[in-house]
C-alpha positions as CSV (number, residue, x, y, z in Angstrom):
1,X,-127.4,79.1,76.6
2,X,-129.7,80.8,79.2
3,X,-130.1,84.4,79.6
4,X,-130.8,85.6,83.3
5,X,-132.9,88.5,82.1
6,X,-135.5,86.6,80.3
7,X,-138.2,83.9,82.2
8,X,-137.5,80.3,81.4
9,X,-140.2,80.3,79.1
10,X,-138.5,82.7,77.0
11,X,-135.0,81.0,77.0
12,X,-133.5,79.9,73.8
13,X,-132.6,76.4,72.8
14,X,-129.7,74.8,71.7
15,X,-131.6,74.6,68.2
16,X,-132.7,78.4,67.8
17,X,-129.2,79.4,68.7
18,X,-127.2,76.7,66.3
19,X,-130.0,78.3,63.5
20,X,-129.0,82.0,64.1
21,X,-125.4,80.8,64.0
22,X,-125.6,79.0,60.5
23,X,-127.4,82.0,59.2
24,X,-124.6,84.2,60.4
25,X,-126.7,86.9,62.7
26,X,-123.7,87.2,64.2
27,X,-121.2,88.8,61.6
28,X,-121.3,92.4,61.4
29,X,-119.4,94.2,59.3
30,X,-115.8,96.2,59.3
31,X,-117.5,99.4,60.3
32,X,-119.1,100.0,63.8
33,X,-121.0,103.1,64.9
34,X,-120.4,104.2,68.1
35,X,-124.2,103.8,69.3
36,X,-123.7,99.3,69.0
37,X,-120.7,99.3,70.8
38,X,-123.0,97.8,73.5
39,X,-123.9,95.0,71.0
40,X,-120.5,93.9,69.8
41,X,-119.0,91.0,71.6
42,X,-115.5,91.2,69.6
43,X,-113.8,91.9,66.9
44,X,-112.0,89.0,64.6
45,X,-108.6,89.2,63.0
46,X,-110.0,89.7,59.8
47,X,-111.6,93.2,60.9
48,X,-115.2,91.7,61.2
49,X,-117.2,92.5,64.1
50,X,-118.8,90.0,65.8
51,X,-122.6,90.7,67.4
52,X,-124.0,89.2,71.1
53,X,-126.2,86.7,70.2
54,X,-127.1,86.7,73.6
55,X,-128.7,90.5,73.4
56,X,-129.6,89.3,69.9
57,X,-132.5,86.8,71.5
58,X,-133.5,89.7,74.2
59,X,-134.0,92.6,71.9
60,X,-136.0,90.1,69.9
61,X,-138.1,88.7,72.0
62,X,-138.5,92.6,73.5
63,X,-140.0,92.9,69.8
64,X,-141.9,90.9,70.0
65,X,-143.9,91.9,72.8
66,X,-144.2,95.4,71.5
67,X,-146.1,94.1,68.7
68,X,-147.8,91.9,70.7
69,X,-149.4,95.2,72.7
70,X,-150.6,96.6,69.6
71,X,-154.1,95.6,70.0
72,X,-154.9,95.9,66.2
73,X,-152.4,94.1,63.9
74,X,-153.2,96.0,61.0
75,X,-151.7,99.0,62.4
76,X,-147.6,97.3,62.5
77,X,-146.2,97.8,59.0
78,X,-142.6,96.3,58.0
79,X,-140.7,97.5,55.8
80,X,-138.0,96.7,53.9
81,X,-136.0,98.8,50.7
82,X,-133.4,96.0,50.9
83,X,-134.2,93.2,48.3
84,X,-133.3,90.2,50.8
85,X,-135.9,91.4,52.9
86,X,-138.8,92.1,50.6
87,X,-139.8,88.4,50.7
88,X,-139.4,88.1,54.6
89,X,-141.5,91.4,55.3
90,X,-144.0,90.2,53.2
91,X,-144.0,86.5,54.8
92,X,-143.9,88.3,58.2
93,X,-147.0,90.6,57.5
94,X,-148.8,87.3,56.0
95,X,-148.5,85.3,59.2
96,X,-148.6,88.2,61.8
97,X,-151.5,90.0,60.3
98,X,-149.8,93.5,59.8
99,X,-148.9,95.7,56.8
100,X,-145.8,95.5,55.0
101,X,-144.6,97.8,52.0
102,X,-141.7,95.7,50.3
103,X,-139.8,98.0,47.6
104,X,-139.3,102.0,47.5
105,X,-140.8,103.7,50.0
106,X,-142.8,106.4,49.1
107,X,-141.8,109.9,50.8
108,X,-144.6,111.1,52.9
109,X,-147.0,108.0,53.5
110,X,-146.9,108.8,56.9
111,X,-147.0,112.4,56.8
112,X,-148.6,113.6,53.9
113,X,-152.9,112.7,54.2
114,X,-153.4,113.9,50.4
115,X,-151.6,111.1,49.0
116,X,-153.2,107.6,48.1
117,X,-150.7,105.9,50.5
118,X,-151.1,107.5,53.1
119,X,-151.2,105.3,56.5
120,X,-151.1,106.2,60.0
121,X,-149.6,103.2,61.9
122,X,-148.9,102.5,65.7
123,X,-145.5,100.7,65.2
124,X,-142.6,100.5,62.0
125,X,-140.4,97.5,62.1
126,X,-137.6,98.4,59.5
127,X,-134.9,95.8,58.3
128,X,-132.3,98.5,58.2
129,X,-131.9,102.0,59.4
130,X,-130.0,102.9,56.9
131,X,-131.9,102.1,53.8
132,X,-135.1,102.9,55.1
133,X,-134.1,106.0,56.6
134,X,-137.0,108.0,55.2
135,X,-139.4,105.9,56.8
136,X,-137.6,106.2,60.5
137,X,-137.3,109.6,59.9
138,X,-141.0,110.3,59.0
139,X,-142.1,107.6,62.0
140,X,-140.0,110.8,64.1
141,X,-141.8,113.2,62.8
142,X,-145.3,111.8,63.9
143,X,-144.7,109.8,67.2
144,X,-144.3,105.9,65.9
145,X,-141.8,103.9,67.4
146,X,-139.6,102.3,65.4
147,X,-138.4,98.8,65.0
148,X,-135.2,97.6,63.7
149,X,-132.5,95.4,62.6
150,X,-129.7,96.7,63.4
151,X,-125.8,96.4,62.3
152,X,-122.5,97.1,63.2
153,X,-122.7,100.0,61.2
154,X,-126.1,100.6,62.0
155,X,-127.0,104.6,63.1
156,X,-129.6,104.2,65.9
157,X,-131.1,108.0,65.4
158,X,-134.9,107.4,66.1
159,X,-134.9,103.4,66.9
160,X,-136.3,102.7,69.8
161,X,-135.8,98.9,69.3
162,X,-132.7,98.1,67.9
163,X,-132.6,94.2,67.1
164,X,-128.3,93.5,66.5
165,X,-128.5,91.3,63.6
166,X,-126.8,90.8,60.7
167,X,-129.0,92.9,58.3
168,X,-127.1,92.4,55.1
169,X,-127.6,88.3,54.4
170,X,-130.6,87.3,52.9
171,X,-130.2,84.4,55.2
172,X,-129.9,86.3,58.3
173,X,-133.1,88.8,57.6
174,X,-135.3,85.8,56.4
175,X,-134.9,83.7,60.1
176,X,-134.5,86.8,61.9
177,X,-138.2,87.8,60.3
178,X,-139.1,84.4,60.8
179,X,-138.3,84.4,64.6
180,X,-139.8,87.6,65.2
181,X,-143.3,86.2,63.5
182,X,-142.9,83.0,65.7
183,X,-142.4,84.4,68.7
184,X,-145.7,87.1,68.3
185,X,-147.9,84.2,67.5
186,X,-146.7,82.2,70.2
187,X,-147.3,85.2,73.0
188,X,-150.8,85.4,71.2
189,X,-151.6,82.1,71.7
190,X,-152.2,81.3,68.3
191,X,-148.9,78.9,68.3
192,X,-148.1,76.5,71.4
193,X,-144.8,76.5,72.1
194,X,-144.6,73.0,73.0
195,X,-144.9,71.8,68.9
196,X,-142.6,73.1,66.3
197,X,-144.0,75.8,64.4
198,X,-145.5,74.0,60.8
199,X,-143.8,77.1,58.5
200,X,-140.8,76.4,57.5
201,X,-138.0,79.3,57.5
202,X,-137.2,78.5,53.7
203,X,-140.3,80.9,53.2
204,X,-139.0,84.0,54.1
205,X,-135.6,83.7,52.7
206,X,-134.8,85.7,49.4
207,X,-135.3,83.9,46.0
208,X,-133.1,85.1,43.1
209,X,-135.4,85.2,39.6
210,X,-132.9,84.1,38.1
211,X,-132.3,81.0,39.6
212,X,-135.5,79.9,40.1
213,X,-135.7,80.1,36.6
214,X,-132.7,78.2,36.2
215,X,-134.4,75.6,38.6
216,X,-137.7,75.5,36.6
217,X,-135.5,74.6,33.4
218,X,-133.4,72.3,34.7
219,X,-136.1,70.2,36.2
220,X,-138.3,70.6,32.5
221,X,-135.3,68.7,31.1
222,X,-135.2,66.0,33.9
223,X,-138.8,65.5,33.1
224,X,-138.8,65.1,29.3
225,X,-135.7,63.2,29.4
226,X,-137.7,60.9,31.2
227,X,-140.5,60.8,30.0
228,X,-138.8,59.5,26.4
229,X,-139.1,56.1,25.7
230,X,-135.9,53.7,26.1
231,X,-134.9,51.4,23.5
232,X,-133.2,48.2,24.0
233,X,-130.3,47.3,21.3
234,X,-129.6,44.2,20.0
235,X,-126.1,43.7,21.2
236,X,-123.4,43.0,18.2
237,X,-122.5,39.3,18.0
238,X,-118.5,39.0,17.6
239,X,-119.1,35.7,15.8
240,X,-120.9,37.1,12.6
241,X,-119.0,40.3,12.2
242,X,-115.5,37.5,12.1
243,X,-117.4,35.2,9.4
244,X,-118.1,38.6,7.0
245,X,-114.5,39.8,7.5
246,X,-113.2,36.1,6.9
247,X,-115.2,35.4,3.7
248,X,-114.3,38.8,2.2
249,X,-110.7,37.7,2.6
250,X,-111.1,34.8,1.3
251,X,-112.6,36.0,-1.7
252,X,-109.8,38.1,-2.6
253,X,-107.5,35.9,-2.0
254,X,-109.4,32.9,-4.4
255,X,-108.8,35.8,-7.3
256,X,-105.4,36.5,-6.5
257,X,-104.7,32.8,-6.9
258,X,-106.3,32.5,-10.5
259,X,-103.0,34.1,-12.4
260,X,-100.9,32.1,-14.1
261,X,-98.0,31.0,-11.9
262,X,-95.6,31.1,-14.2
263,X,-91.9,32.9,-14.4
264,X,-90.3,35.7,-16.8
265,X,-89.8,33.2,-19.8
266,X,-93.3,32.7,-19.8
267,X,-94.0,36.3,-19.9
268,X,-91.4,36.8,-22.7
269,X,-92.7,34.1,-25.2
270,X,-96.5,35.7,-24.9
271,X,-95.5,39.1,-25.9
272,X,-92.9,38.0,-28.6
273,X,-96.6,35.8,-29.6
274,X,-98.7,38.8,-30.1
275,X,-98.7,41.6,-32.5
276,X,-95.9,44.2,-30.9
């Protein structure tokens, strides 16, 4: 796939694309706002929009180079009210240097200098416009451009970035995140791009509690299953199990053969013998 609006050193490979695919970046949603018609390559037969991956990769790596002019990195926060993107905002703030606030956001941390969380930041990347629409609307009120994921659905009011992704997948956030970290580190030299980059996208995907303490149990068990020790039986000989049952029947049979083998006469003259 090559795009003829980015350099060659910014195309995509055949393995970036076949990852965004798996992870469904590409399926929208049944809705579509009028703003991403631009960004919707078709619609299925099941009523599901389908995104351009193609403007997918450009609007990313356009993100990338925003937060790449920010000369401090402490002063890009990401955000993210969604739970599947907690983990990934935090991951992405870890590697890139930058803020993140995972969770509620707290109405006026941008606006408000009383409060304790009050932060004045150059740049807000948001995972969706819709959830975090108090923290776009406050980044309007004091000049910060905003970054975001963006869906079908997606309003664009006060983005000045919109990323089309699929922004509803756990899947989709965590290697969108994870691309969008990649890509800064590489443009800052910190990463060459001729070596695969030694994080692996597992890290910013969402982990249910849950399951991870289903995992955790399962593998306890493994492990002291294992760990008990294994006993080797004697097996059953067929031979000595036939001798017992043969000399049991035997035996019965030996007693069995002890009364008199005599007929009704001889019964007759022993009772007319006794005492009746």
């Amino acid at each position: 796939m090559t795009l003829s609006n980015l350099p060659a050193v910014l195309q995509p490979t055949d393995e970036d694309i076949q990852m965004m695919l798996s992870a469904n970046v590409h399926s929208g949603t049944k809705n579509s706002d009028d703003s991403m018609k631009d960004y919707i390559w078709r619609r299925r037969q099941d009523g599901i929009y389908i995104l351009n991956i193609g403007k997918t990769w450009e609007k990313l790596m356009l993100a990338a180079r925003v937060i790449v002019a920010i000369e401090n990195p402490r002063d890009v926060i990401a955000i993210s009210a969604r739970p599947y993107g907690m983990r990934a905002v935090l991951k992405f703030a870890h590697y890139t240097g930058s803020n993140s606030i995972a969770g509620r956001f707290t109405p006026g941390t941008f606006t408000n200098q009383i409060t304790k969380q009050f932060k004045e930041p150059r740049l807000l990347v948001v995972t969706d416009p819709r959830t975090d629409s108090q923290a776009v609307k406050e980044a309007s009120y004091v000049n910060i451009p905003v970054i975001a994921l963006c869906d079908s659905d997606s309003p664009l009011k006060y983005v000045d970035v919109a990323i089309p992704a699929n922004n509803k997948g756990k899947l989709s956030i965590g290697l969108m995140y994870w691309m969008l970290a990649r890509e800064v580190l590489r443009l800052r030299g910190a990463v060459s791009r001729a070596v695969e980059w030694d994080v692996p996208v597992d890290l910013f995907f969402h982990r249910d509690i849950e399951e991870l303490k289903r995992a955790d149990e399962e593998q306890a068990a493994k492990a002291e299953q294992a760990a008990l020790p294994v006993y080797e039986a004697e097996p059953i000989v067929d031979e000595v199990v036939e001798d017992v049952v043969e000399a049991t029947y035997e035996a019965t049979a030996t007693g069995f053969d002890a009364a008199p083998d005599a007929g009704w006469d001889a019964a007759a003259d022993a009772t007319a013998g006794s005492n009746w």
